[in-house]
N, C-alpha and C positions, 0 to 999 in steps of 0.2 A: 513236256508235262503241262497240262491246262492247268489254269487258275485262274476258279471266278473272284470279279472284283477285289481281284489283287491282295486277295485273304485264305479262300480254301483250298489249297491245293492239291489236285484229284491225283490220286496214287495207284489204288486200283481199283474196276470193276469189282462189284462184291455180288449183286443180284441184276435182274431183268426182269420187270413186269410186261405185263401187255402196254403200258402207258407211261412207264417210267423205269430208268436204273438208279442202282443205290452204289454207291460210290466210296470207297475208304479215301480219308482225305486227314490233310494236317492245317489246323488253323495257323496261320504265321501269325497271326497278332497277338493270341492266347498259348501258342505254342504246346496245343495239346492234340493227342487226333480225334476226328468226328467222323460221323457218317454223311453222305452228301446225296440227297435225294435229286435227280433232276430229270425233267420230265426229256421223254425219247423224242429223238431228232424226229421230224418230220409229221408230228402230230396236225391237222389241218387246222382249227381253232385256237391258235395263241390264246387270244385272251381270254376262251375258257377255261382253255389249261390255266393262265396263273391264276384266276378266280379259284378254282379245284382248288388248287395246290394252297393257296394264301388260307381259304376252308379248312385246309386238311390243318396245315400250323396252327391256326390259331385254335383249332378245336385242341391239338396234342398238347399246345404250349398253357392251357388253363388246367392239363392235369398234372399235379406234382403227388408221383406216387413211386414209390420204390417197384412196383411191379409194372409201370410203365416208360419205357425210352422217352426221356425227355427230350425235346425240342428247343436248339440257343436260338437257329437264326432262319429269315425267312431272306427273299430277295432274288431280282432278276439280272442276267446279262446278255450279252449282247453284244454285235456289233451296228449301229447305224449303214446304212435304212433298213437289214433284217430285222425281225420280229425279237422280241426279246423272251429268253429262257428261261423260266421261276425253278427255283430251288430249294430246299430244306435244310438246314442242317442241323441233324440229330444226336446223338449222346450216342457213341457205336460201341455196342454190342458186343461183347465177345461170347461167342459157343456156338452151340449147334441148336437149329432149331427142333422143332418137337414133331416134324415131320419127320427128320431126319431117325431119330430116333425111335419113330415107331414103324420104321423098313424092316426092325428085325424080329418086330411081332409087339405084343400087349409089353405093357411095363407092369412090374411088382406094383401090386396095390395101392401100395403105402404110398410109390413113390407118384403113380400116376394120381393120386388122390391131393396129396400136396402142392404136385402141380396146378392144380384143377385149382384148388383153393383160392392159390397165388393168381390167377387168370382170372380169379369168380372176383376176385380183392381188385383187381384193377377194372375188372366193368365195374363195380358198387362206386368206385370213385367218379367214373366217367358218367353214370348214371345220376350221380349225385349232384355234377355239373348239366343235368339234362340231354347229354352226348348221347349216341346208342352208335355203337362200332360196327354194326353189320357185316362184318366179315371175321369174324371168330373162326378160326382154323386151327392146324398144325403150323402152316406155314407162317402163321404168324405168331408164334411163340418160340421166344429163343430161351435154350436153358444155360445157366449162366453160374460160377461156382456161387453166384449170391442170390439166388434163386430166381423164378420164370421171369420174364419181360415180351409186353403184348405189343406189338408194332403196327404199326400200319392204319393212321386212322381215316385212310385216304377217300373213304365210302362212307365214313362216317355223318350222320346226320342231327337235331335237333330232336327230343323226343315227342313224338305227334307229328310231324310232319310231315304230309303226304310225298308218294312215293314220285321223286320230279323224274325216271328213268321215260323215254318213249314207248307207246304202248309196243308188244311185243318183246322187251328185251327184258332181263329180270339180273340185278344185280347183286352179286356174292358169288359162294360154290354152293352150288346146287346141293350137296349132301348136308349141307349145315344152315340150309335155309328154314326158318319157320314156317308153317301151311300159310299165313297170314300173309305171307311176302309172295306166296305163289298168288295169290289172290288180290295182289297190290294194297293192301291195307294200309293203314298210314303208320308208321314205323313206332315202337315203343319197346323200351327196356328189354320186353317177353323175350323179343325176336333174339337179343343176344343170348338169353338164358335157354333159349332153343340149343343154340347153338353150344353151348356149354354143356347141355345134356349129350350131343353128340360128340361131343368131345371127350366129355368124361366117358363115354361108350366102347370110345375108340380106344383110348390109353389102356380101358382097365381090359377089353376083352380081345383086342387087335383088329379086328372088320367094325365097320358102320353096321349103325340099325339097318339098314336095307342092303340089299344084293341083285346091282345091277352092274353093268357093262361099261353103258354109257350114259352122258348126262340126258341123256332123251328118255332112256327107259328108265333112269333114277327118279325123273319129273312125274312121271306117268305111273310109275309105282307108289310115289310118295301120295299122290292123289288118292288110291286104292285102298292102299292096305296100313293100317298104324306099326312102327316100330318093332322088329324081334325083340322078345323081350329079352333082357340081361343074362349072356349064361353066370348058372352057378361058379362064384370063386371062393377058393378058400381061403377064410378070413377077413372076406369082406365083410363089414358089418352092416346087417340090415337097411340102418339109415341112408347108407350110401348110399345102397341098389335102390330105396325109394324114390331120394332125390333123382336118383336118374332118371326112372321113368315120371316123377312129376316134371321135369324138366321139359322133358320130351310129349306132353301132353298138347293138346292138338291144339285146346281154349287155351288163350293167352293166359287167363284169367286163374287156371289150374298150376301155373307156372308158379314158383316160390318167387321172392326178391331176389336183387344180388348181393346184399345185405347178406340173408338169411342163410342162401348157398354156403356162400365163404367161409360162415363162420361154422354150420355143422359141418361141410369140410374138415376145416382146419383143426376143429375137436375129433374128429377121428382120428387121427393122426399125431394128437395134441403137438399143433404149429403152433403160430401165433402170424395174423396178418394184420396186415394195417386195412383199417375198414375206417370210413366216414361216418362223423356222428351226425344224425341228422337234423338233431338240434341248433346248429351253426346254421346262420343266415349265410354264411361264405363255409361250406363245408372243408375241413383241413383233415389231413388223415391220420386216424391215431392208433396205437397198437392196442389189437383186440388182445383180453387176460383170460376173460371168460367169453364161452362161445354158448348161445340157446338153441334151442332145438324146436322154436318156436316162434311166429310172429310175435305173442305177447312178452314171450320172455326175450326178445332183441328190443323191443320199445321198451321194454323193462331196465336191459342192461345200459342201453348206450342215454336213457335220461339220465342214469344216477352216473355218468360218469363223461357226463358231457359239460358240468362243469369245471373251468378250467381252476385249479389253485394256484392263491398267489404266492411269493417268495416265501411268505410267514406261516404257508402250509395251511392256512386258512380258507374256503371256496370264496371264488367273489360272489356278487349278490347279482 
């Protein structure tokens, strides 16, 4: 049984990326289990991989949110003179992801809506830190008896950023990609909120906005034609089916926050997520009571309650 630097030791295979496996693992110095990210044998670039990978930690490890897998430890091994391994080690998951779960068709509204919420609650945080996840899927949401957790911040990039991929290749899943990433734009919040649109599409009606084969005529169609619209569900409430299709609108710019998402979300359903006030110079995450249904009315909510009170139940100044 392997064990990096004489701390995690690897138990079993859990996934396989194109670039990495994820690993169940037991820390022996904290004596608790973790997930163990470590990038695949035989990648040709070492030191981009640990750059990647050191990227991807430090982008997960600045978010502290309940609907995201947090990240303890970063670090490389090795044997001398090979090239040395980079690794993750994340907070492991237990359930099923949300791919999983929608093999057996649409999910009940409510539930798929609350989901959606929870995922909308963990971009507003990552966004709040300047992050944008680009890769919003199924596959990256585990559901968990404590509700959704987003994984994977491995593509993740600074907001504004031009897109650093070589010309021809285009990064994500092609079904959840924004028009603006097909067109190499420089990367912004939108792009995840795209994605969220297609996601909450997918939950609530079971097929993607489009209907293609393969990712060659998915590209080629996304170019052509805008979104099927929403079929009719019952019991959906209006709101919802708007936000989806503003979601899913082509200007970035027609796109809501992720702010704004989560919380009309989360009032349809009356949840309650943890959303960032944006008033913090270092944004922390607090639980949302009331949710707007509005840009004015979210700057409305989160200034009056973006002060914090002291012991004496007093606000500070």
């Amino acid at each position: 049984m392997r064990t990096l630097d004489g701390r995690y030791r690897l138990e079993q295979r859990i996934g396989v990326g194109g670039m990495s496996e994820v690993w169940r693992a037991h820390d022996v110095v904290l004596d608790r289990p973790v997930a163990v990210k470590v990038i695949s044998p035989g990648q040709d670039d070492a030191d981009s991989s640990v750059g990647r990978i050191r990227a991807e930690a430090r982008s997960a490890a600045r978010l502290v949110h309940p609907n995201v897998a947090s990240v303890h430890d970063f670090g490389t091994c090795g044997t001398p003179p090979g090239p040395r391994t980079p690794y993750i080690v994340m907070e492991l998951v237990e359930g099923e992801t949300l791919a999983a779960h929608l093999r057996t068709g649409a999910l009940d509204w409510r539930i798929a809506v609350r989901v959606c919420a929870e995922v909308c609650a963990a971009l507003a945080a990552a966004h709040a830190h300047g992050i944008v996840h680009r890769d919003v899927k199924p596959a990256n949401v585990i559901l968990t008896p404590a509700g959704a957790k987003v994984l994977d911040f491995g593509i993740a990039t600074p907001a504004g950023a031009p897109d650093p991929t070589p010309d021809g290749m285009v990064v994500g899943t092609p079904a959840y990609l924004a028009p603006e990433q097909l067109d190499r734009a420089p990367v912004t919040p939108a792009v995840d909120l795209y994605a969220l649109g297609v996601l909450l599409y997918h939950c609530l009606s079971g097929r993607l906005p489009y209907e293609a084969s393969t990712a060659t005529q998915l590209l080629g169609l996304r170019r052509r034609e805008p979104p099927r619209p929403l079929p009719e569900i019952d019991g959906l409430p209006r709101e919802v089916a708007e936000l989806c299709r503003r979601c899913l609108a082509a200007a970035p710019t027609e796109r809501p926050s992720s702010l704004v998402a989560a919380l009309l979300l989360a009032e349809a359903v009356d949840a309650r997520v943890y959303v960032p006030m944006p008033l913090f110079t270092a944004p922390r995450p607090r639980r949302a009571v009331v949710s707007p249904w509005s840009e004015r009315a979210a700057t409305a909510v989160t200034e009056a309650v973006a002060v914090p009170e002291r012991p004496d139940g007093r606000r500070e100044a």
